[in-house]
N, C-alpha and C positions, 0 to 999 in steps of 0.2 A: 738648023734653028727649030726646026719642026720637032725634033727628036728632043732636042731639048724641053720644051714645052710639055711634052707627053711625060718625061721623066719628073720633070717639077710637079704636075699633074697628079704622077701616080705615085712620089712622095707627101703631096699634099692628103692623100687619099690613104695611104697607109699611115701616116699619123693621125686622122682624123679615127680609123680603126682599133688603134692602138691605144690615141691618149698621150697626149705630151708627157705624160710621167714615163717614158719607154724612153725617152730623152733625155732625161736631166739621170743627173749621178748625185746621187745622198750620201754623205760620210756617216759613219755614227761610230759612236763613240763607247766602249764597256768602260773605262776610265771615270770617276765620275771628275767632275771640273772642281776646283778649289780657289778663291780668291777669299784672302785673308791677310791679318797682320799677326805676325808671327814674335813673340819677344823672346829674347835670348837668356835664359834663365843665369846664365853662368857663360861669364864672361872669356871669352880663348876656349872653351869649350864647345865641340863639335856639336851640332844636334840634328837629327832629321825634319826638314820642314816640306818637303815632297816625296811621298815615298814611290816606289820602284812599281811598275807596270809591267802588263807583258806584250802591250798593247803600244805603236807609236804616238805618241801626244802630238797634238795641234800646233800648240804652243809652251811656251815655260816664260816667266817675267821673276824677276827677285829683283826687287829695289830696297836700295838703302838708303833711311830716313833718318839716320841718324846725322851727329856733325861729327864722327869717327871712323875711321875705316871698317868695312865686314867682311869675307871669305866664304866663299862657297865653295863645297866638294862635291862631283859629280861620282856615285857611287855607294856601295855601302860599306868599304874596306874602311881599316884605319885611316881617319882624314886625316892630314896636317895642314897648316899654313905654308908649307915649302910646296905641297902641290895642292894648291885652292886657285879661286878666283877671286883677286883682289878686287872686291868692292870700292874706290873712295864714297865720302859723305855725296849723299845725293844720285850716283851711279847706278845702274841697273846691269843686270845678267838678261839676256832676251834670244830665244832661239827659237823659228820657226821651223817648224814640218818639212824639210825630212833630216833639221840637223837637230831640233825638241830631244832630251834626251830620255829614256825610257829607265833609265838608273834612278836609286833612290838618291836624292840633291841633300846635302846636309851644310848647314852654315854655322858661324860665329861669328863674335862681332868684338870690338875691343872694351867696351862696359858690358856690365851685365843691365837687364831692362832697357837697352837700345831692341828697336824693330823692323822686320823684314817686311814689305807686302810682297805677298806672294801669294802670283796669279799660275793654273797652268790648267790644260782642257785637252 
């Protein structure tokens, strides 16, 4: 018990020398963060609305506001709809840290002037 106390002690005693900032862990980020509404110039055509990092992201969100379905492609190859992410009306894309993906995301949507928010940090 005794031993213990002297350890708590001389923890307390080394943080106090140190500075609680010698504790805590800070992420940062070279990415800069994006939340926006993205519209779809042209309809069934692919476009990029996050681009490619070389850095992991936090986060990625892509919601569809429209009342039609939208597609996202993880990447910067030729997309299609055969291999996208089917958005329906309302639905979101959402991936946290460590699955966020660091590829450039590119979407379509089935009108043209339908819109994406799109968040990612």
């Amino acid at each position: 018990m005794v031993a213990y106390i002297v350890l708590v002690a001389m923890s307390l005693g080394i943080a106090s020398i140190l500075g609680s900032r010698s504790f805590a862990q800070t992420m940062t980020s070279q990415e800069p963060t994006g939340s926006n509404s993205v519209t779809i110039e042209t309809s069934n055509k692919f476009q990029q609305v996050v681009p490619a990092t070389g850095t992991a992201r936090r986060a990625v969100t892509i919601k569809n506001n429209n009342g039609d379905n939208c597609w996202v492609y993880i990447g910067s190859d030729k997309a299609s709809k055969d291999n996208s992410i089917a958005l329906d009306p309302g639905s979101s894309y959402v991936r946290y840290w460590p699955l966020a993906p660091k590829d450039a995301i590119q979407a379509t949507c089935a009108s043209s002037s339908d819109t994406l928010l799109v968040e990612y940090q």
